[in-house]
C-alpha positions as CSV (number, residue, x, y, z in Angstrom):
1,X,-13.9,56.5,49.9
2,X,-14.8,58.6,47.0
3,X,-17.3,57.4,44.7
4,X,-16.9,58.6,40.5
5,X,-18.2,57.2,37.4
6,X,-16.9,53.9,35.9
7,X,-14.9,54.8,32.8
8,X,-14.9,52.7,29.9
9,X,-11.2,51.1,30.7
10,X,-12.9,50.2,34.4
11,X,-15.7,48.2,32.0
12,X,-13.3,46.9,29.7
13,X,-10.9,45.4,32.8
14,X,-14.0,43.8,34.5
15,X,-14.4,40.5,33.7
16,X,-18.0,39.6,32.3
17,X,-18.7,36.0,31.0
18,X,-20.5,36.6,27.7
19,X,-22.2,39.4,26.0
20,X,-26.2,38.2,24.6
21,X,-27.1,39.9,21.3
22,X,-31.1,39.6,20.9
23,X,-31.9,39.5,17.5
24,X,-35.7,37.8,17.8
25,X,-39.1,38.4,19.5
26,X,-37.9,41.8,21.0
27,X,-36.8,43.5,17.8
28,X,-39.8,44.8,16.0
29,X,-39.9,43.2,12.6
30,X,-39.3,45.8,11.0
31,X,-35.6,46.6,12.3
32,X,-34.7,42.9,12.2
33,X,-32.1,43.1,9.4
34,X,-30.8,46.3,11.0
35,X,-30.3,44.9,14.1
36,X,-28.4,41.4,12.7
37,X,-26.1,43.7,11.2
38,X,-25.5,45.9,14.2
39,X,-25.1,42.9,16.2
40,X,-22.4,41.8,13.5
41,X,-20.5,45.1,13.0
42,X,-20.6,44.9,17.2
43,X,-18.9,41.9,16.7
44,X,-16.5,42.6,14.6
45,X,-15.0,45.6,16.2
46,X,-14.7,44.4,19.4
47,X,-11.8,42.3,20.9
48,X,-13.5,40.0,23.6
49,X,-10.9,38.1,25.3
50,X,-12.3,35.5,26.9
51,X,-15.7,36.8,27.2
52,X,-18.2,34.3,25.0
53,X,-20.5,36.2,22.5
54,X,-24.1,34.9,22.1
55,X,-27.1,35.9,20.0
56,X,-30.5,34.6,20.6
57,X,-31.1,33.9,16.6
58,X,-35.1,34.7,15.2
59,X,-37.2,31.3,15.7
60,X,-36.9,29.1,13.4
61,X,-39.9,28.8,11.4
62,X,-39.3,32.8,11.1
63,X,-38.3,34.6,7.5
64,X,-35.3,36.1,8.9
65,X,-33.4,32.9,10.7
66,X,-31.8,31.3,7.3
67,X,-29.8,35.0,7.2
68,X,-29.4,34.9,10.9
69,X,-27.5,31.2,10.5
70,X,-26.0,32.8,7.4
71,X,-24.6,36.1,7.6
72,X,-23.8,35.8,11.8
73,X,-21.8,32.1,11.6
């Protein structure tokens, strides 16, 4: 049996149950708002199927997790 790289269609036909976007304690503050809107433009490109999308959203005593709630629901 021959082994070879997995190919992007191979990832896309495998069946994953959720994809986590991280957007708090290990994104240094200052790429926070860069990465909400990477994990948003992620999001919006992508079909998922029936795969769930998650974020873990910046605590909520933080300055960022009113535009977390906002810009990401």
């Amino acid at each position: 049996m021959s082994r070879r790289a997995a190919t992007d269609a191979d990832v896309r036909r495998r069946a994953f149950p959720l994809v986590l976007g991280n957007l708090e304690d290990a994104i240094p503050l200052d790429q926070k708002e860069a990465a909400r809107k990477g994990f948003i433009a992620m999001a919006k490109a992508s079909d998922f199927g029936t795969t769930g999308l998650w974020t873990r959203i910046n605590a909520l005593n933080s300055p960022w997790v009113l535009d977390d709630f906002t810009e990401i629901v």
